[in-house]
N, C-alpha and C positions, 0 to 999 in steps of 0.2 A: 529224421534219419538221413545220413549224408551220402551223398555219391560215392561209392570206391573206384568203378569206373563211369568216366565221360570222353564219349567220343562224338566227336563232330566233323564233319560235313569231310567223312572220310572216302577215298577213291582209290582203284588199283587198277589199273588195264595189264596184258599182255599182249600186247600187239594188237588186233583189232577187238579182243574180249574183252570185254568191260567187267571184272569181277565182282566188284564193289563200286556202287555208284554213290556220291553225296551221303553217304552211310550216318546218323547222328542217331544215337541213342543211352541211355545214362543207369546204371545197376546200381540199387542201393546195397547198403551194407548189412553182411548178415542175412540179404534173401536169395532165393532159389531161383534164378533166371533163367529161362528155355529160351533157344537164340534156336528156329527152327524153320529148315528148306530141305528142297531135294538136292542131292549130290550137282555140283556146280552153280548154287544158287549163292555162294559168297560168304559160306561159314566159316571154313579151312582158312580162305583166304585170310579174310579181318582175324584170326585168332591166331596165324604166325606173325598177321603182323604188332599183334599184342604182347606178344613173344619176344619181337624183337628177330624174327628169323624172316622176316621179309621185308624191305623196304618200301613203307608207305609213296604213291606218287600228291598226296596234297591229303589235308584235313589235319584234326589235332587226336591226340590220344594222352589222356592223364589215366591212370591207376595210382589210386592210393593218396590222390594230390598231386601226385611227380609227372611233370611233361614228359614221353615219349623219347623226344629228341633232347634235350635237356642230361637225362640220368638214363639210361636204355638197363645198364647194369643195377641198378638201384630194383627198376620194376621186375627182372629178372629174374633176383634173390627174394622178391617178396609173391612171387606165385608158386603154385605147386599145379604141374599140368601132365592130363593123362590124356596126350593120345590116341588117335585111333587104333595105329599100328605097336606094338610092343619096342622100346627102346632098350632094352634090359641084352646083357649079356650072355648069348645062350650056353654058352660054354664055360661059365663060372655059377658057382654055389648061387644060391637066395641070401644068403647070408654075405656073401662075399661083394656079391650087385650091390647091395643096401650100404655095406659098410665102405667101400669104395665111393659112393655116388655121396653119402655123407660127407666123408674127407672132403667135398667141394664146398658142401658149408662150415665147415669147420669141427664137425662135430666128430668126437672120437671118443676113445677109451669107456669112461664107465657112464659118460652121457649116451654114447650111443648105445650100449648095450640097453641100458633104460631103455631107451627109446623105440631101441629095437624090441623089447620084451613089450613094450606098451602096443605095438603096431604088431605086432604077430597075434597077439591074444586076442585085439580089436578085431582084423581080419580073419583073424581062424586059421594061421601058416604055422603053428609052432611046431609043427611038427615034419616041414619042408624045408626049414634052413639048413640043412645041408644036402638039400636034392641039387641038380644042377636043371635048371629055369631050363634048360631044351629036355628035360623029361616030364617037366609038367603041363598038365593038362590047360587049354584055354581060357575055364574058371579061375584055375589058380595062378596061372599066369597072371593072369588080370590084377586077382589080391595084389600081387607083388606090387607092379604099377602103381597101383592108388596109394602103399606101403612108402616107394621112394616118391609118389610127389610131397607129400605126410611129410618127411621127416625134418626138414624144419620148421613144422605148425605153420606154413602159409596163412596168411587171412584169408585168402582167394584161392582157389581150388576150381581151376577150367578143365571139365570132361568131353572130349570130343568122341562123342558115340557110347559112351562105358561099358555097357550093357549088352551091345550088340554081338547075336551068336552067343550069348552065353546061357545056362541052363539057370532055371527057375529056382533053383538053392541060391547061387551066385548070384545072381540077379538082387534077392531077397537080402541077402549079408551084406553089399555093396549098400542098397539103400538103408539099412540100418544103421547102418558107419557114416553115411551123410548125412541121416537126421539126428543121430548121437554127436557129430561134430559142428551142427549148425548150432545145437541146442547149447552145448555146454562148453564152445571157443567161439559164438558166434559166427562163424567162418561161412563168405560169400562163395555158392556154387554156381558156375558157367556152366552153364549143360546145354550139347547139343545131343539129338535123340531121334530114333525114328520109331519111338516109342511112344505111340500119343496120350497113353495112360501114365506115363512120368512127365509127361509137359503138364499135364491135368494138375500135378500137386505144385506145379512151380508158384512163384508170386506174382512173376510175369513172364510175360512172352510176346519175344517180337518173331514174326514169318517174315523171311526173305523171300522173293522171286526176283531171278536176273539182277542179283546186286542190289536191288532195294528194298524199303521195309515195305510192302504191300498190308501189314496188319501189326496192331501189336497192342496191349491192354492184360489186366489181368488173363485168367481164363473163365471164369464169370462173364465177365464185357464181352470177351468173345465170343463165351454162346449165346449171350444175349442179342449181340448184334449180326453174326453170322449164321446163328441156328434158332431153332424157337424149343418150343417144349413139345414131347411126347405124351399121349393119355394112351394108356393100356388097359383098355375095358375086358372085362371076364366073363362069360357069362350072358353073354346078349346075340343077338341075333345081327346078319350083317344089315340087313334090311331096317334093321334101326338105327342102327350106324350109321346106317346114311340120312337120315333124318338132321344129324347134325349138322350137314352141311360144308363138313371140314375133308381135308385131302387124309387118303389111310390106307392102309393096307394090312390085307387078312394074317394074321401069324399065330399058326396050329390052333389052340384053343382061345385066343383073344383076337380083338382087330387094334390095330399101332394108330393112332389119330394122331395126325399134325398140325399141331394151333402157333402161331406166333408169337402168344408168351403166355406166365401164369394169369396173367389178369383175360386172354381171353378163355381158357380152360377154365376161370372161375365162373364165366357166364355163361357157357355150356352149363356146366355141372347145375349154376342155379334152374337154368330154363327149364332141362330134363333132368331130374334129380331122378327118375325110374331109371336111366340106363347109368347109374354110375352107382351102381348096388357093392361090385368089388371093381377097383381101378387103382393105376398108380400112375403118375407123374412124373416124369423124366428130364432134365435135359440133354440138349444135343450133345454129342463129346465131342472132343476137341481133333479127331478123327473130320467128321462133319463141318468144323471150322475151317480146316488145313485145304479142302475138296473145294467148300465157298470161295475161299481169298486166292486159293491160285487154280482153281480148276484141275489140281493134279492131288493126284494117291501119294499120301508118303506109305510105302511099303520099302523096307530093307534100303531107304537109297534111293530106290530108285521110281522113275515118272510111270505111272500107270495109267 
């Protein structure tokens, strides 16, 4: 599988901030990438300047094979990007937004209508194109978004936050339209999130702190190497509990035991096989990973 994006030994300062230091990391094609910090840790930065909306101070950036500096325009028509903030026109139709924002790729008349039927139906809007985007709600606002980064079928599809502030439907329709569009255009997703249960489904993930990569590997690797596993015994006493020897803590009708990986939960369970009557096996999330690598809370953004 090939790189769609390879960036290397990229940098950005503003005056004595150092946004992005030495930055080098490579997304394959067709997976789910979680690119994940807390607000000022150098995500925004590196993804305007992927954009093309900020000018790199050193490092190289190719999408899709095409150098950065070389085609800026070339990489520009080949992404489709959503934003944290809304770019849509509040004071024109949904239909009018879409069909305007097309005309920049060229598309019109009875392709875009297609197109527009095919992306109102995928998102669940057919029946908002003729609202005007300042009377819809945040959910659907949203749809819209991911609708115009859509509509020239990008390969690459960068989500900066998508999810955030939005209710549990929206939430849910948003990832069904990402795993419907990986599956069946292939299409590589950038996602930034402060959602540690949507890093969990990525392919990979790199953690930034202060502009550099502090972590990055599947999310497997990373609980393997940042967390260990949980045993949740049922039914036991705490005083035998302790017999095992392992760190734990009481939770309402079980005790949570913390072992370092399955292979040593397996040599518990063989020694005392009487205190593992009902139990289940956990690993750490990737919540427990983000806390290891930088010693900080991803909650909403922001450092806890």
């Amino acid at each position: 599988m090939k790189n769609i994006i390879e960036i290397e030994h990229l940098s950005k300062s503003f005056g004595e901030v150092h946004a992005v230091q030495d930055l080098s990391f490579q997304v394959k094609e067709g997976e789910l990438f979680a690119f994940l910090g807390i607000n000022g840790a150098g995500k925004s930065t590196t993804i305007n300047i992927m954009c093309g909306q900020l000018a790199k101070d050193a490092g190289t950036v190719r999408i899709g094979g095409v150098d950065l500096d070389a085609d800026p325009d070339s990489i520009k028509r080949s992404l489709g990007v959503v934003f944290q903030g809304s770019v849509l026109d509040k004071d024109l139709s949904v239909r009018d937004n879409l069909e305007s924002r097309a005309a920049l790729y060229g598309i019109s008349g009875k392709v875009f209508k297609n197109r527009l039927t095919e992306l109102a139906e995928l998102l669940e809007f057919e029946n908002l194109l003729k609202r005007t985007v300042g009377r819809l709600s945040g959910g659907q606002r949203r749809r819209i978004d991911i609708a115009r980064a859509l509509l020239h079928r990008p390969k690459l599809l960068i989500l900066d936050e998508p999810t955030t502030g939005l209710d549990p439907q929206t939430r849910s329709v948003l990832w069904r339209v990402i795993g419907d569009l990986r599956r069946n255009e292939h299409m590589t997703v950038f996602l930034t999130t402060h959602y540690m249960e949507e890093a969990a489904d990525a392919d990979y993930v790199v953690i930034l702190d202060s502009g550099r990569i502090a972590a990055e590997g599947t999310p497997l690797m990373l609980k393997n190497k940042y967390t260990g596993d949980f045993m949740t015994l049922y039914g036991v006493e705490e005083q035998q509990v302790k017999k095992l020897g392992a760190p734990y803590e009481k939770i309402r009708d079980a005790c949570r035991v913390s072992v370092p990986d399955t292979a040593a939960a397996t040599e518990l369970i063989i020694r005392y096989p009487e205190l593992f009557r009902d139990f289940e096996i956990t690993k750490g999330k990737m919540d427990d990973v983000f806390l290891a690598v930088t010693g900080k809370k991803l909650i909403g953004g922001a450092e806890k």
